[in-house]
C-alpha positions as CSV (number, residue, x, y, z in Angstrom):
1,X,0.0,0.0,0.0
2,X,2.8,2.4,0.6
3,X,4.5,1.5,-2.3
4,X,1.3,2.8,-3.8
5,X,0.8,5.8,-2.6
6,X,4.4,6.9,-3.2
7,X,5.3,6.7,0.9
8,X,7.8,3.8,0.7
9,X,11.0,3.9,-0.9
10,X,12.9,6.6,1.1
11,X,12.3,4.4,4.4
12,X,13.8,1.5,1.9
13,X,16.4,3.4,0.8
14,X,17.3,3.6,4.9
15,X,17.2,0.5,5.7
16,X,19.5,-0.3,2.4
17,X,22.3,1.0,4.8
18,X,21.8,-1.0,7.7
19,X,21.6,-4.4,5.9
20,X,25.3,-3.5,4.4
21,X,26.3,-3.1,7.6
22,X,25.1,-6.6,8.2
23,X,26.3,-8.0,5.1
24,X,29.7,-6.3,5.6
25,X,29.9,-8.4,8.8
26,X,29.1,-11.7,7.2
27,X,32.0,-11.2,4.4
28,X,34.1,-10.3,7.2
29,X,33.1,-13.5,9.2
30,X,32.5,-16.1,6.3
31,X,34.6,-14.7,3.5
32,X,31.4,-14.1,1.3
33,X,28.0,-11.5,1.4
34,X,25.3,-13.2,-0.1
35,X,26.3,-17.1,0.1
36,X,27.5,-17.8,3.8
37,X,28.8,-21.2,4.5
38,X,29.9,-20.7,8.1
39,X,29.0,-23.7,9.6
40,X,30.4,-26.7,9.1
41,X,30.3,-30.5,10.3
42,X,31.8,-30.3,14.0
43,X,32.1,-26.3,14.8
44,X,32.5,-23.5,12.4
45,X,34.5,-22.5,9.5
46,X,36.9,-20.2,11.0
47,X,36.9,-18.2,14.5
48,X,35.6,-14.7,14.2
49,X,38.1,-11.9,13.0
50,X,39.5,-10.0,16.1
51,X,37.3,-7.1,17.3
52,X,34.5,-9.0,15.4
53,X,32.4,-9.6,18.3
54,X,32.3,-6.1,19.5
55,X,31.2,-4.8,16.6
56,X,28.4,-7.1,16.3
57,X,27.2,-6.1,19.7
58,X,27.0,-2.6,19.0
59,X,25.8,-2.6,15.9
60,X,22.7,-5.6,17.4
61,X,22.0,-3.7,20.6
62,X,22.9,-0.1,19.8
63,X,23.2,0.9,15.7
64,X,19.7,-1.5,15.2
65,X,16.8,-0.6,17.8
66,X,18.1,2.9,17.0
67,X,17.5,2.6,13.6
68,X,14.3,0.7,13.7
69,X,12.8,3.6,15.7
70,X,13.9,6.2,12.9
71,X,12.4,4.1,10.4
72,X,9.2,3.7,12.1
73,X,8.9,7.6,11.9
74,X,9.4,7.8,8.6
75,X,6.5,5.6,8.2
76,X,3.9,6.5,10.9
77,X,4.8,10.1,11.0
78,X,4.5,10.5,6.9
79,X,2.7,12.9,5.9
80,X,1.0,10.9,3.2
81,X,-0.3,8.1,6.2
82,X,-0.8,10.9,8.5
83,X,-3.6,12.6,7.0
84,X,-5.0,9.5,5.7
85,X,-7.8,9.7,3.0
86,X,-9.5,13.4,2.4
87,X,-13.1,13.1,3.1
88,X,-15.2,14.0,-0.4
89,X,-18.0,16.7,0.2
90,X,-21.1,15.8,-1.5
C-alpha cells in the first residue's frame, strides 16, 4: 500500500544502509555476502576476525533498535499516512 501511494522507498532506501552493515559483517566473518557457509560438520568454518564480536554487539544492541525507531517515523509520522484519505464533500 505504501508502495502505492508513493510513501515507501525513502524508508527502503534507509534501511539499504543497515543491511550493508550486516552484510559487511558476514564477508568479514565467512569470507562471502550473499552465500555464507559458516558452519560446518563439527564447529564452524573459521573463528571470528579479532574485534569482530564487539562490533556485532553494538551494531545488534545499539546501531539496530536505533535505527528501527527512525524508520518507524518515517512511516507512521508521513505525511502521506498521517492525514489519511480526504473526506469527499457531497
Amino acid at each position: 500500500m505504501l508502495n502505492d501511494l508513493g510513501a515507501y522507498f525513502t524508508p527502503i532506501l534507509y534501511a539499504i544502509e543497515e543491511r550493508e552493515l550486516i552484510l559487511d559483517m558476514f564477508e568479514a566473518v565467512t569470507g562471502s555476502r550473499m552465500m555464507c557457509n559458516y558452519m560446518r560438520f563439527g564447529g564452524v568454518a573459521r573463528d571470528l576476525p579479532e574485534g569482530m564480536l564487539e562490533q556485532i554487539r553494538k551494531i545488534a544492541f545499539d546501531r539496530l533498535p536505533a535505527k528501527i525507531d527512525e524508520l518507524d517515523l518515517y512511516l507512521t509520522n508521513n505525511e502521506i499516512i498521517a492525514r489519511g484519505p480526504k473526506a469527499s464533500v457531497c
